[in-house]
C-alpha positions, 0 to 999 in steps of 0.5 A: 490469508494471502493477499493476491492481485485482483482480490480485495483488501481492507485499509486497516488505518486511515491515511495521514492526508485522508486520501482512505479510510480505515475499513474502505474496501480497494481491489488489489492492482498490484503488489511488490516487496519493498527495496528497504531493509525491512522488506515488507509488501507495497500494495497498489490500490490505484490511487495515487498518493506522494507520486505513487500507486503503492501504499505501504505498511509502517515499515522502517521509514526508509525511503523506497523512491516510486515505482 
């Protein structure tokens, strides 16, 4: 299953400040690969946590800075 821009997505945890929950549907705004190591996807949701509209997997922990 891809993940595509316009389509919709399920968190799959909750967020640690309870800005979604775990099963919430959001509509894919956006999508980029990480500027860390580890590479993985960041996910625009349009709802902005940490000065950011990307929400990401656990991933390295590296900071990636804002978009």
């Amino acid at each position: 299953m891809a993940i595509e821009v316009g389509k919709d997505v399920v968190a799959i945890k909750d967020h640690s400040k309870g800005i979604y929950k775990q099963g919430q549907i959001h509509r894919c705004l956006g999508i980029r690969q990480s500027s860390c190591r580890c590479k993985h996807f960041q996910i625009n949701i349009g709802i902005y946590a940490h000065s950011s509209v990307y929400h990401l997997p656990n991933g390295c922990g590296e900071e990636t800075g804002s978009p």
